[in-house]
C-alpha positions as CSV (number, residue, x, y, z in Angstrom):
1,X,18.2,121.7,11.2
2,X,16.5,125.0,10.1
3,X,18.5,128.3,9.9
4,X,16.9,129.5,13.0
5,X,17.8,126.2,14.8
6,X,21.5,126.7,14.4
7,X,21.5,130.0,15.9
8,X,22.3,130.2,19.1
9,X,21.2,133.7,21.5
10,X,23.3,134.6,24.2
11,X,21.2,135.2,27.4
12,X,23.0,137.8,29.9
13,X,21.2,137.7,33.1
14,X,21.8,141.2,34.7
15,X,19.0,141.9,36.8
16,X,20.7,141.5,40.7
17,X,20.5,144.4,42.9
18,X,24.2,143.2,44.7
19,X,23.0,143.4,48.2
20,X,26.1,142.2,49.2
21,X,27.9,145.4,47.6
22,X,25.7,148.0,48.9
23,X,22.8,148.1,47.3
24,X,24.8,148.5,43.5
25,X,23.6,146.7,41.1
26,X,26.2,144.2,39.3
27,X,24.7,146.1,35.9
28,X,26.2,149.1,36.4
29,X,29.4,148.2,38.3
30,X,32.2,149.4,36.2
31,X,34.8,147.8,33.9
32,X,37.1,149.2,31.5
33,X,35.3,152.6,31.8
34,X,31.8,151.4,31.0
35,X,29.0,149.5,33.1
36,X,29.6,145.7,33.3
37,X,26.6,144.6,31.3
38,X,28.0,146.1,28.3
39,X,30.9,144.2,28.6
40,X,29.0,141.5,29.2
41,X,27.1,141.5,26.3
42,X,29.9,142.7,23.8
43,X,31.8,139.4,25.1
44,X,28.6,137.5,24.2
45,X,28.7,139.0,20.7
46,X,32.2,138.6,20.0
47,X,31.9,134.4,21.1
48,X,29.3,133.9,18.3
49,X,26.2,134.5,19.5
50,X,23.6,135.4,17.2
51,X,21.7,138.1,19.3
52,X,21.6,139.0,22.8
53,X,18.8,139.6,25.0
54,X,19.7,141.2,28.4
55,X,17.4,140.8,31.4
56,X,17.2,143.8,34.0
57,X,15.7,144.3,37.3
58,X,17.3,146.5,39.7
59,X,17.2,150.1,38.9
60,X,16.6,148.9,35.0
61,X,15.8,152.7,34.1
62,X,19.2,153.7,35.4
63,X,20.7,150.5,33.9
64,X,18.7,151.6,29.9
65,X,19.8,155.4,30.4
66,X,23.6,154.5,31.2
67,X,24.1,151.3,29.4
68,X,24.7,151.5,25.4
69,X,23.6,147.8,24.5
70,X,23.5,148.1,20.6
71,X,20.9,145.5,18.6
72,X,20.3,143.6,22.6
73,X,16.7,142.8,23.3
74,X,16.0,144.4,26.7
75,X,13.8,142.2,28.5
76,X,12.5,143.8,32.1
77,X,12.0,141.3,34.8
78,X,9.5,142.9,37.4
79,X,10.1,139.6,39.6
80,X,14.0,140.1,40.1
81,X,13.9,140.2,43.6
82,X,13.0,136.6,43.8
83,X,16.3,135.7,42.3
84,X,18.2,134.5,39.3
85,X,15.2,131.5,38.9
86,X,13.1,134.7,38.1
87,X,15.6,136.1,35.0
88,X,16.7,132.7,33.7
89,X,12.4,132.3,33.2
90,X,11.9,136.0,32.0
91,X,14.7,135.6,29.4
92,X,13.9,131.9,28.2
93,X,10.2,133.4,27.7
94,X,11.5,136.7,25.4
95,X,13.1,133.8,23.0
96,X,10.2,131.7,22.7
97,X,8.9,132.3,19.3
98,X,12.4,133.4,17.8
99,X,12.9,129.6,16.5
100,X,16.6,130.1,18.3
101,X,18.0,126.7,18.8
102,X,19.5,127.6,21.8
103,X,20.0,130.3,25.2
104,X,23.9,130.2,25.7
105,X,23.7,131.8,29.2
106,X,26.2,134.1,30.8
107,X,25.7,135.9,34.0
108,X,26.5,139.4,34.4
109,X,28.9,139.5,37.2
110,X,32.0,137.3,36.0
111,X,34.2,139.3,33.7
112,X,36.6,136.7,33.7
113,X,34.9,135.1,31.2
114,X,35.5,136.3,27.7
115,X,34.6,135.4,24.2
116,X,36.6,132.4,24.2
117,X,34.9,130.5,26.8
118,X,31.4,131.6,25.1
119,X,32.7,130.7,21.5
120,X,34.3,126.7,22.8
121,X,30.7,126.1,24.8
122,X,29.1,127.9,21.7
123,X,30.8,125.4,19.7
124,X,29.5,121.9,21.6
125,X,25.7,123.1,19.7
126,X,24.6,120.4,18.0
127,X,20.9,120.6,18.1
128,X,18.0,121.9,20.1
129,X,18.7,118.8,22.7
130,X,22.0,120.1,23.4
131,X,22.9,120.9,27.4
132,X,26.0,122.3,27.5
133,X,28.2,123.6,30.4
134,X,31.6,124.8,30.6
135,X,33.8,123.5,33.3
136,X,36.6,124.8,35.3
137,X,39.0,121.7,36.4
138,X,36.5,119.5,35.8
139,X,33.5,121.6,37.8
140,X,30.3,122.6,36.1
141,X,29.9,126.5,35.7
142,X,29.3,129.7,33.0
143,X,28.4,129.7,30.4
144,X,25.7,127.6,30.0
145,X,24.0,126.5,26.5
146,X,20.2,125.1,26.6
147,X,19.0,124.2,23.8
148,X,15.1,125.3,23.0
149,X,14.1,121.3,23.8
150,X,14.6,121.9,27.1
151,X,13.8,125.6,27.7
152,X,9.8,125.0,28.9
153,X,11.4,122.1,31.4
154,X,14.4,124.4,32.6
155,X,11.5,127.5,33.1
156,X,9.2,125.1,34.9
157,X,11.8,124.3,37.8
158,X,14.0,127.6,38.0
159,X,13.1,129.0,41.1
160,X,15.3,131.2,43.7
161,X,18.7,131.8,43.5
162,X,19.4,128.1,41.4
163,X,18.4,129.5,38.5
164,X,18.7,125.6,36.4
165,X,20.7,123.8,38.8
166,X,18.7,121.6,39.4
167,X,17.6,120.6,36.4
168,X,21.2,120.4,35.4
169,X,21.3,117.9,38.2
170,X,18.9,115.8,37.1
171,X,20.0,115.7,33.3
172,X,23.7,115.4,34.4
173,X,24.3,112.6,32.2
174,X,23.8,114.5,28.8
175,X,25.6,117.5,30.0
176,X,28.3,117.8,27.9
177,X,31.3,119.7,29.8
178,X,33.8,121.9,27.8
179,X,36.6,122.9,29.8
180,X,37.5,126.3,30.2
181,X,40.2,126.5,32.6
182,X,42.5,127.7,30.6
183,X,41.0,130.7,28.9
184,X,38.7,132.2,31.4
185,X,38.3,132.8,35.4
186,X,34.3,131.9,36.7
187,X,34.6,134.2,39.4
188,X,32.0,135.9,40.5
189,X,31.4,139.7,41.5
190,X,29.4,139.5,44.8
191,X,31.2,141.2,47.8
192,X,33.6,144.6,48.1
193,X,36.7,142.2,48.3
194,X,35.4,141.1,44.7
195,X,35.3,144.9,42.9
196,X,39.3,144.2,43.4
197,X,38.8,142.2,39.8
198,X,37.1,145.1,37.9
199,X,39.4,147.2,35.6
């Protein structure tokens, strides 16, 4: 492999308006003093990744202005309200043309997940024809790794809310699970009972 085939670019998709919580989007939620999608990203960079690109949507102004995302390649999504299909397409299509050999993907609402989770799926990359996902007792979830060979496929069928689910489906068999169940927690930020898990 090339040098630009070994690198893998983490993927934070942060572009969800969190209806669910009022109309705040997950982006700028806060954690530890700062707005969740620089957590997000820092725990991207500190499991390996070579590179972040961040993809916004709701209130990405606000999100620019408020956010400090150091060396991240801001990629706007003007489709977000038709769902995380929408980013996982908008942020596969800002790495074409890097040569990255893969998208490890993280979403931005699950800051149980830290750097070790990203660095053990990080670590599964063997080649552009990787598909890794980690799993929590046994069950698929984030963070994902897609390596470029399948980026086009994954773009062409990421639609909704699925985001690649269902390609995931289809290619179960080389899916390569790493369990994370012991260093990380793949809940999800989506209702008022949820902000409980913020710091």
């Amino acid at each position: 492999m090339t040098d630009d085939e070994n690198r893998v670019v983490g993927l934070l998709l942060a572009a969800g308006a969190g209806r669910r919580l009022g109309g705040r989007p997950k982006a700028l939620l806060t954690h530890r003093g700062r707005p969740l999608v620089e957590h997000a990203a820092r725990v991207l960079r500190a499991g390996g990744c070579a590179g972040v690109h961040v993809v916004l949507g709701a209130r990405a102004d606000e999100v620019r202005a408020r956010a400090v995302l150091p060396d991240c390649v801001l990629v706007d999504n003007p489709d977000w309200e038709q769902g995380m299909g929408s980013s996982l397409r908008a942020g596969l299509a800002s790495l074409s043309g890097t040569g990255a050999g893969a998208a490890l993907v993280l979403l931005v609402d699950q800051p149980g997940i830290g750097p070790e989770a990203v660095a053990r799926v990080r670590g599964a990359y063997r080649s552009p024809q990787s598909l890794v996902s980690a799993a929590y007792d046994g069950v698929r979830g984030h963070p994902v790794l897609f390596g470029a060979a399948h980026w086009a496929s994954i773009a062409a069928t990421a639609t909704g809310d699925r985001g690649a689910r269902a390609y995931l489906k289809e290619h179960a068999d080389r899916v390569e699970r790493v369990e994370c169940g012991d260093i990380a927690q793949a809940y999800d930020i989506d209702t008022e009972a949820d902000l409980t898990h913020l710091e």
